[in-house]
MMTF fields as JSON, N, C-alpha, C and O atoms, coordinates in Angstrom:
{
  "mmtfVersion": "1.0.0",
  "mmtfProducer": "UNKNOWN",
  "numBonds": 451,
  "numAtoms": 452,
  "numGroups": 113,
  "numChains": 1,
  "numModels": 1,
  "chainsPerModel": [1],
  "groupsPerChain": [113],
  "chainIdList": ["A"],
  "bondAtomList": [4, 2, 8, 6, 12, 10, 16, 14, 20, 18, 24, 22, 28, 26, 32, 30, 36, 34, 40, 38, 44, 42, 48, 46, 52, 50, 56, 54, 60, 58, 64, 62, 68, 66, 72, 70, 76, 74, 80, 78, 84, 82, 88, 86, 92, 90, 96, 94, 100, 98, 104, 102, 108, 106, 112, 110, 116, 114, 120, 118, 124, 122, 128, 126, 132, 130, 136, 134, 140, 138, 144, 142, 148, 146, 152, 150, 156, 154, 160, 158, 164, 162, 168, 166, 172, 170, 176, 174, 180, 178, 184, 182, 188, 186, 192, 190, 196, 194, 200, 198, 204, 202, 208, 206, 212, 210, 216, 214, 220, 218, 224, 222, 228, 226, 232, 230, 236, 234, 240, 238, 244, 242, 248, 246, 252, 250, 256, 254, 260, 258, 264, 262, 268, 266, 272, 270, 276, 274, 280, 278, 284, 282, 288, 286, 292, 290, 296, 294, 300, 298, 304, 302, 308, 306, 312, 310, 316, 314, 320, 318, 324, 322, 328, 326, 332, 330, 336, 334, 340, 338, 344, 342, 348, 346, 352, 350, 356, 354, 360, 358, 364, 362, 368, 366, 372, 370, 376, 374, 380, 378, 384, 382, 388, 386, 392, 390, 396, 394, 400, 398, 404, 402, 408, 406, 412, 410, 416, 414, 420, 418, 424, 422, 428, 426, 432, 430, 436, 434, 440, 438, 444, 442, 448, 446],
  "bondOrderList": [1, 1, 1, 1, 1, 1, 1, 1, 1, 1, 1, 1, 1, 1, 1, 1, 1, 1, 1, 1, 1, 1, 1, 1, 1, 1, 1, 1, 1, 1, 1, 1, 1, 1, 1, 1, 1, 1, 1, 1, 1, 1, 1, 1, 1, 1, 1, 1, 1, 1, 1, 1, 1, 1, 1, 1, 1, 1, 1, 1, 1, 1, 1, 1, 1, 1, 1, 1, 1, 1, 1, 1, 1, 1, 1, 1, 1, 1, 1, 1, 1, 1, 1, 1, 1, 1, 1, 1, 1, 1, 1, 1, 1, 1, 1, 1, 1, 1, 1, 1, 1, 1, 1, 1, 1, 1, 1, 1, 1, 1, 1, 1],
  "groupList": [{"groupName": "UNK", "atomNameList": ["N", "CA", "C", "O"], "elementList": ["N", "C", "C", "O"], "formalChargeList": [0, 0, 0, 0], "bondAtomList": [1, 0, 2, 1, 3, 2], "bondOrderList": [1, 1, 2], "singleLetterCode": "X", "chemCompType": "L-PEPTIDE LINKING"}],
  "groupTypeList": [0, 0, 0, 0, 0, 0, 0, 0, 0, 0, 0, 0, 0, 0, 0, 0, 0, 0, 0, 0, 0, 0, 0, 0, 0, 0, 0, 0, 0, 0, 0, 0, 0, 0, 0, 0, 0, 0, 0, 0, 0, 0, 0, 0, 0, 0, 0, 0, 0, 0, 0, 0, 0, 0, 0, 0, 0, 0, 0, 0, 0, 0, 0, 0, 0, 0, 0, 0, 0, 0, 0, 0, 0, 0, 0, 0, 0, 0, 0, 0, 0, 0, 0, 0, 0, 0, 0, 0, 0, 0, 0, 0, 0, 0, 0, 0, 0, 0, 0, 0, 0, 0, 0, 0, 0, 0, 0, 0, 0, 0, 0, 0, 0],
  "groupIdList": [1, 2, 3, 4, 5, 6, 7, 8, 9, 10, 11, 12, 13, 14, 15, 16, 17, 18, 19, 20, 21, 22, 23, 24, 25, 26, 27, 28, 29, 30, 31, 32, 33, 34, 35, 36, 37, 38, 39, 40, 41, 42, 43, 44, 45, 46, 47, 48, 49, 50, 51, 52, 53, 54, 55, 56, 57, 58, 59, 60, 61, 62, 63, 64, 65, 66, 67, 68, 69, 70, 71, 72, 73, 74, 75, 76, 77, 78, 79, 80, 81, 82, 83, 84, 85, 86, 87, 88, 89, 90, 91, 92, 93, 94, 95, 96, 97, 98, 99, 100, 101, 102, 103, 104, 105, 106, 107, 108, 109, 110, 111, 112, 113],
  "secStructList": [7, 7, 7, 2, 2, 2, 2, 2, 2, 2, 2, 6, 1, 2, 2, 2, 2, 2, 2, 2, 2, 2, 6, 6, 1, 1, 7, 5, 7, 1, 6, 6, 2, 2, 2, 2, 2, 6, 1, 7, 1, 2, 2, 2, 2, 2, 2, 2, 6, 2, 2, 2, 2, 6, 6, 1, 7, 7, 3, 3, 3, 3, 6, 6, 3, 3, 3, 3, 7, 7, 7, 6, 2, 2, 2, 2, 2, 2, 2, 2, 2, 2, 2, 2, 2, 2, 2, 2, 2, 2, 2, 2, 2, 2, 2, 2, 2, 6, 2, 2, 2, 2, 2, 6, 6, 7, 7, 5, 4, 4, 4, 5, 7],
  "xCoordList": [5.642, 4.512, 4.859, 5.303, 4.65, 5.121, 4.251, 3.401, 4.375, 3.136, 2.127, 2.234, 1.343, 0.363, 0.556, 0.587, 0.762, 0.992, 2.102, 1.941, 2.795, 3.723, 3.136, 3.266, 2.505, 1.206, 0.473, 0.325, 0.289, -0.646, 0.193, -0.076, 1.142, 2.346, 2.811, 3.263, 2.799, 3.366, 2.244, 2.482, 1.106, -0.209, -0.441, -0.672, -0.263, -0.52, -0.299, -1.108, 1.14, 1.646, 0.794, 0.419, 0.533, -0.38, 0.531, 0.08, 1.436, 2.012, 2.436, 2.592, 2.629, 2.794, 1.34, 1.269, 0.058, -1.264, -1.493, -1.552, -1.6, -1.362, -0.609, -1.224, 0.503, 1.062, 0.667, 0.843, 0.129, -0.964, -1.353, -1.146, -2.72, -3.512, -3.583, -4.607, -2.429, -2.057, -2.126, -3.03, -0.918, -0.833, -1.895, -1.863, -3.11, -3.912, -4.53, -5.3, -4.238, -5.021, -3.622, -3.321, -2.826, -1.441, -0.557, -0.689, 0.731, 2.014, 2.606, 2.148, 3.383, 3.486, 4.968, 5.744, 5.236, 6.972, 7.11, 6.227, 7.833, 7.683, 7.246, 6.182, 7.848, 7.365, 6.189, 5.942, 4.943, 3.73, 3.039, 1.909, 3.903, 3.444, 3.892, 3.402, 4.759, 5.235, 3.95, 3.503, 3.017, 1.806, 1.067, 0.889, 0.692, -0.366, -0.557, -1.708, 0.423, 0.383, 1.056, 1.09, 1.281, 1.67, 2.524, 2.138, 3.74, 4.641, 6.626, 6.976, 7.142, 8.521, 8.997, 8.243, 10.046, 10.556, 11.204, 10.45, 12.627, 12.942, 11.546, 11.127, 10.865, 9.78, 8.706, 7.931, 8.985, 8.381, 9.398, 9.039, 10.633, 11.86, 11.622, 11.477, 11.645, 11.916, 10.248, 10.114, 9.626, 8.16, 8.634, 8.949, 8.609, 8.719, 9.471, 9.23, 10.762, 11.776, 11.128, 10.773, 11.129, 10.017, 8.743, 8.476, 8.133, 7.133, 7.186, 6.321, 8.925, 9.106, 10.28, 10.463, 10.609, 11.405, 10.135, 10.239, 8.806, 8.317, 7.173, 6.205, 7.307, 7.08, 5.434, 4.502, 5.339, 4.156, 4.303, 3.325, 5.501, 5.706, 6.584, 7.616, 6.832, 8.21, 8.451, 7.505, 9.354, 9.701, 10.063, 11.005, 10.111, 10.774, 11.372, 10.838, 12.693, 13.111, 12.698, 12.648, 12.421, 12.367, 12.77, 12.142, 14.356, 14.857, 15.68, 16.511, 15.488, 15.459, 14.985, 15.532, 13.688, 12.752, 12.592, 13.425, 11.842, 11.695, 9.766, 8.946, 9.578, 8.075, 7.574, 8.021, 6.508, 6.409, 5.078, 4.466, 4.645, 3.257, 2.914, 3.66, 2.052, 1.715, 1.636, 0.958, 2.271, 1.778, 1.411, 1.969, 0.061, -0.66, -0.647, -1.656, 0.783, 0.888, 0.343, -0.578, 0.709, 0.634, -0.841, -1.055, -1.921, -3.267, -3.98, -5.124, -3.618, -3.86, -4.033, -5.023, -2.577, -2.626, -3.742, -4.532, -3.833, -5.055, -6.429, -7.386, -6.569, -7.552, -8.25, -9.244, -6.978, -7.193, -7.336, -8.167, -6.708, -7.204, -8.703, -9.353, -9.266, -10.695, -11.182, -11.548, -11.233, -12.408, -12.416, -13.193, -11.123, -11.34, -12.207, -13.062, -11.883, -12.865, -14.166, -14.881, -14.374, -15.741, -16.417, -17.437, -16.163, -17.022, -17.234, -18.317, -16.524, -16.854, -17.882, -18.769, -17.968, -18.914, -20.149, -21.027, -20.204, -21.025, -22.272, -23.462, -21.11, -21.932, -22.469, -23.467, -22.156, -22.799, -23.888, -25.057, -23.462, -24.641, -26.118, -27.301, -25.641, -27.073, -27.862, -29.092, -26.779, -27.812, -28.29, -28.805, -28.014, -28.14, -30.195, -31.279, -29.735, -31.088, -32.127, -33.266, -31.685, -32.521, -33.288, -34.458, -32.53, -33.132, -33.927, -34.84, -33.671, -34.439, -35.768, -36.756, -35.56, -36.902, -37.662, -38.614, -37.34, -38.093, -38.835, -39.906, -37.911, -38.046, -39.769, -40.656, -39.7, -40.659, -41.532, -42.167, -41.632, -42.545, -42.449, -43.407, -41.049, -41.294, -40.864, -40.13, -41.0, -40.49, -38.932, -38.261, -38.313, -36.691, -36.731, -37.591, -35.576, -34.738, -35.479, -35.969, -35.304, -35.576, -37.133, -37.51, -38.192, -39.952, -39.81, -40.353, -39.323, -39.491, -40.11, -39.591, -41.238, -41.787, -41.428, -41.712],
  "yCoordList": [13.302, 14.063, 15.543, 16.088, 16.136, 17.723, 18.417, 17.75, 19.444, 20.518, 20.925, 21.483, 20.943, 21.667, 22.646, 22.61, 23.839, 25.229, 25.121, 26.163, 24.691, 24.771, 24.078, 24.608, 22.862, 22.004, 23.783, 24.121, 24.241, 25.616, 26.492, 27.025, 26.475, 27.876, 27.444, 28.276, 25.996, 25.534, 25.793, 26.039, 25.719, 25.426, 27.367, 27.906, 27.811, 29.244, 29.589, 30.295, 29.071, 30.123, 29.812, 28.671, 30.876, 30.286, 29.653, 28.557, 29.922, 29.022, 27.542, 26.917, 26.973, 25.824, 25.254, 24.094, 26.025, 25.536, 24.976, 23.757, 25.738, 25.3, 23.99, 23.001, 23.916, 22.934, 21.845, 20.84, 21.406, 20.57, 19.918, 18.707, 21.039, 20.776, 20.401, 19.867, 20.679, 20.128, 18.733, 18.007, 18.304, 16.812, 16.088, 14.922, 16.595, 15.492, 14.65, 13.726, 14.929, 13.711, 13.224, 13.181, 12.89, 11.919, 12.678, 13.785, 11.429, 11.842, 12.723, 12.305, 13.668, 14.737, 14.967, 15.341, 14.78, 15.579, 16.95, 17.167, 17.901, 19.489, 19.847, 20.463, 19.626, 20.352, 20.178, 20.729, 19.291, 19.36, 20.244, 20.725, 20.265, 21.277, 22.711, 23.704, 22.696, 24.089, 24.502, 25.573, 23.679, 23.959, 24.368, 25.564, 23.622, 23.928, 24.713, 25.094, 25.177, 26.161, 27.904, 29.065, 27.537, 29.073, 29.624, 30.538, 29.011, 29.619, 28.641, 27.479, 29.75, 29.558, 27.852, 27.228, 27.329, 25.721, 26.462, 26.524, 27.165, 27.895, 27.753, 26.619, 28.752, 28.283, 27.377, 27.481, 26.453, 25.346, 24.282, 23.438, 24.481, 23.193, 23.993, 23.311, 25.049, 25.764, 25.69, 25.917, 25.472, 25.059, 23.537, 23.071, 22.804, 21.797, 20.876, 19.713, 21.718, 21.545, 22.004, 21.377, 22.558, 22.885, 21.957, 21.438, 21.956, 20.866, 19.323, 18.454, 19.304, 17.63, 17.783, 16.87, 18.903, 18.843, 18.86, 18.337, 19.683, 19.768, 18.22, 18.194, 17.259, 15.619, 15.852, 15.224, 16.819, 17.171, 16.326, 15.826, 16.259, 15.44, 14.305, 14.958, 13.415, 12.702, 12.618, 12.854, 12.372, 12.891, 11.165, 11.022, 10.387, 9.459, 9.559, 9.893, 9.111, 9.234, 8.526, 7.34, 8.712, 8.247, 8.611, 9.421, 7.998, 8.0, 9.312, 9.288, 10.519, 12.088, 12.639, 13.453, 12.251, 12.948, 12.916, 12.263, 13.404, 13.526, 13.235, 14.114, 12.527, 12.658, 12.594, 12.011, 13.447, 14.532, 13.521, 12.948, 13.311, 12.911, 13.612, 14.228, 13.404, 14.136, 12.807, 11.838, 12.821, 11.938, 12.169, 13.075, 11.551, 11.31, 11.818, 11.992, 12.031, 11.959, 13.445, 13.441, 14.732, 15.677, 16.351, 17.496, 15.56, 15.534, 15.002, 15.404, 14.316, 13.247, 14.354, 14.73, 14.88, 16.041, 16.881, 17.003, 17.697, 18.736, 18.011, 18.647, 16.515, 16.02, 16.153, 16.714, 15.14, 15.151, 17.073, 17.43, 17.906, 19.449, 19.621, 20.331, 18.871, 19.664, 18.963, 19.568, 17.548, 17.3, 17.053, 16.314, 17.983, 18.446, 19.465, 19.514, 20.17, 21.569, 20.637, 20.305, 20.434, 19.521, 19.481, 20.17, 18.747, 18.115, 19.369, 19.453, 20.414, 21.903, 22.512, 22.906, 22.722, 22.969, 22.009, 22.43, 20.901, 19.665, 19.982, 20.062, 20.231, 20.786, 22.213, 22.437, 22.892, 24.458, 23.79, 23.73, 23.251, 23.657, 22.821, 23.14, 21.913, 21.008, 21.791, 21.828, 22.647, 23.564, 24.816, 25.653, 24.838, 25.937, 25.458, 25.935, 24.269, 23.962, 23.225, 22.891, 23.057, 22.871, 24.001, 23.951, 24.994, 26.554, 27.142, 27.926, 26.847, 27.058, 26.755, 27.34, 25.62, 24.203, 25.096, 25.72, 25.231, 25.45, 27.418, 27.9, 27.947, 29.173, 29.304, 30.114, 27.621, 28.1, 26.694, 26.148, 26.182, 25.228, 23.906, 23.133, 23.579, 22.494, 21.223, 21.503, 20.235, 18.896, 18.787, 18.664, 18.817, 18.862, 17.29, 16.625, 16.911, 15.626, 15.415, 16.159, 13.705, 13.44, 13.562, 13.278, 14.088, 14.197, 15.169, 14.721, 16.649, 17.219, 18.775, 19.369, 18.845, 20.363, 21.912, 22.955],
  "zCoordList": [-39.912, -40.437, -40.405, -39.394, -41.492, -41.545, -40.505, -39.913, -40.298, -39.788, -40.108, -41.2, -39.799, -40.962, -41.377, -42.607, -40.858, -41.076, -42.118, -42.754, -42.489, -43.496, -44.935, -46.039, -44.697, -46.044, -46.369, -47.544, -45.838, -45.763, -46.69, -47.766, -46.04, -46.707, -47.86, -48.647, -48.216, -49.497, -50.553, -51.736, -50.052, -51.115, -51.636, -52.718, -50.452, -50.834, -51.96, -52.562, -52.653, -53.467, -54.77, -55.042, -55.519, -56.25, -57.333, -57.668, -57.854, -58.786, -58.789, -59.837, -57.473, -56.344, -56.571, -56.977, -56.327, -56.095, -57.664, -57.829, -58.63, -60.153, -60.272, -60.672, -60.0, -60.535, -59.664, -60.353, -58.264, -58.047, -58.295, -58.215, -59.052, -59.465, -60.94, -61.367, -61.832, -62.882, -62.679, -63.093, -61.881, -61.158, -60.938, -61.333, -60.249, -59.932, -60.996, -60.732, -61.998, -63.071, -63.414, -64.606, -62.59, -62.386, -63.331, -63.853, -63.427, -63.361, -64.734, -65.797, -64.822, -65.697, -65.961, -65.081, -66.925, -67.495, -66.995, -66.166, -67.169, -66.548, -67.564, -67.502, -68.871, -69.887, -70.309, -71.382, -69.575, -69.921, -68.613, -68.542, -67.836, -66.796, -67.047, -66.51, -67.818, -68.346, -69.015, -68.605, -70.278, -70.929, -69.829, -69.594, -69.247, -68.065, -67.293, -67.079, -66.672, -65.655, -66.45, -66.043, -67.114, -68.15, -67.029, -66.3, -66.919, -65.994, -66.92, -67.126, -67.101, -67.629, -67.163, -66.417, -67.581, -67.142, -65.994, -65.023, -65.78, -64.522, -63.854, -63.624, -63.557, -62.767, -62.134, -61.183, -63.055, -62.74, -62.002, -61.181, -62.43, -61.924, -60.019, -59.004, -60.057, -58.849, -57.884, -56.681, -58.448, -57.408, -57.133, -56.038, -58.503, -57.778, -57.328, -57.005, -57.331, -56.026, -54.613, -53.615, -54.757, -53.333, -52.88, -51.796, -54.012, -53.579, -53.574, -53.462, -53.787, -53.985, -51.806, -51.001, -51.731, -50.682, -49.454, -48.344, -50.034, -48.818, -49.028, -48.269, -49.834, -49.944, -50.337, -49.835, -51.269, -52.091, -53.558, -54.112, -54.026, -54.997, -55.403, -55.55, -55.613, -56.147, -57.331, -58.083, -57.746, -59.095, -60.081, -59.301, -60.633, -61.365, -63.01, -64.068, -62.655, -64.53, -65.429, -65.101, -66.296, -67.674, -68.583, -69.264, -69.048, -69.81, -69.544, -68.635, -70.323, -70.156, -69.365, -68.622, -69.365, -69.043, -67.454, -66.825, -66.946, -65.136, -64.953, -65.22, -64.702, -64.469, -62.742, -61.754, -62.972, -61.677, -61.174, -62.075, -59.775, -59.432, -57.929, -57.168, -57.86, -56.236, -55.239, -55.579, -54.16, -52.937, -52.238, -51.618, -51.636, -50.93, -49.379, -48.695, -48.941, -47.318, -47.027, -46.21, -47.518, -47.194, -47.491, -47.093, -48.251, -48.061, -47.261, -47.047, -46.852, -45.569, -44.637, -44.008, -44.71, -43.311, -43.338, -42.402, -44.856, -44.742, -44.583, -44.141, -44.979, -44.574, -43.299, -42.838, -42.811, -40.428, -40.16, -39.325, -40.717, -40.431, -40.556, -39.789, -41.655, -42.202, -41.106, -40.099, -41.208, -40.475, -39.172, -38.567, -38.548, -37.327, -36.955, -36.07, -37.682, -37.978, -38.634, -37.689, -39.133, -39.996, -38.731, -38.773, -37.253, -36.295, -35.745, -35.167, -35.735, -35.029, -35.532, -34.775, -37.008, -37.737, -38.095, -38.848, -37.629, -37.566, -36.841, -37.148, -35.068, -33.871, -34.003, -33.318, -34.504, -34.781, -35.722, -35.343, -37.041, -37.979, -37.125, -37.242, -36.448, -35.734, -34.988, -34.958, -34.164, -33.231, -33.519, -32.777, -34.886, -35.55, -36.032, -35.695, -36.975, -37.406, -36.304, -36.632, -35.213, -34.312, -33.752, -33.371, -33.742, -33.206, -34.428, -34.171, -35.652, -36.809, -36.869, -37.314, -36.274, -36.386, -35.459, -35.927, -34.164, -32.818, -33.207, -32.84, -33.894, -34.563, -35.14, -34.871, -36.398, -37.267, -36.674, -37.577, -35.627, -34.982, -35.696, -35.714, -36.414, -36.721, -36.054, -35.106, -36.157, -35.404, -35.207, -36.232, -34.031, -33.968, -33.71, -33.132, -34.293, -34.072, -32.71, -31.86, -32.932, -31.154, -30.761, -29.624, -31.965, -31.434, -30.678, -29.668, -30.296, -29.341, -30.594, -31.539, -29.97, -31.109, -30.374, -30.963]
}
């Protein structure tokens, strides 16, 4: 499993984040990612060399052609990140609207006014 902090540093770049997000409505030649992301073929072979080394993408031939898709593992990761943080922010936002409730006299979770 990669690091997270590096899933992070890969997504940053915004030309990396583009081509993505090109990807997610599945698998793509470069040269339709060349349309998409309005960035040169050099530039695009060179993200996603990067994003196929850091296992953001795999690549399969056809024929000539190279077709590009995104896998799954390295969302996974930012997944288990969010909703670690998710339960942190879970517990704040509850006691947040519980003190809200008690604020403007209304009924908190649990029958307690």
């Amino acid at each position: 499993m990669m690091m997270q902090q590096s899933v992070f540093q890969i997504l940053a770049d915004p030309s990396r984040f583009r081509i993505v997000e090109a990807l997610v409505g599945g698998e793509q030649a470069v040269g339709d990612l060349v349309r998409a992301v309005d960035i040169d073929q050099s530039g695009v072979s060179r993200h996603l060399r990067i994003l196929g080394e850091a296992g953001f993408v795999t690549m399969r031939p056809d024929g000539a052609r190279r077709l590009y898709s995104l896998r799954p593992e390295p969302f996974q990761v930012i997944d288990d990140w969010v909703r670690r943080y998710g339960k942190l922010w879970e517990g704040r936002l509850d006691r947040f609207d519980a003190a809200l409730a008690r604020r403007q006299g209304l009924p908190q979770p649990g029958g307690k006014k």
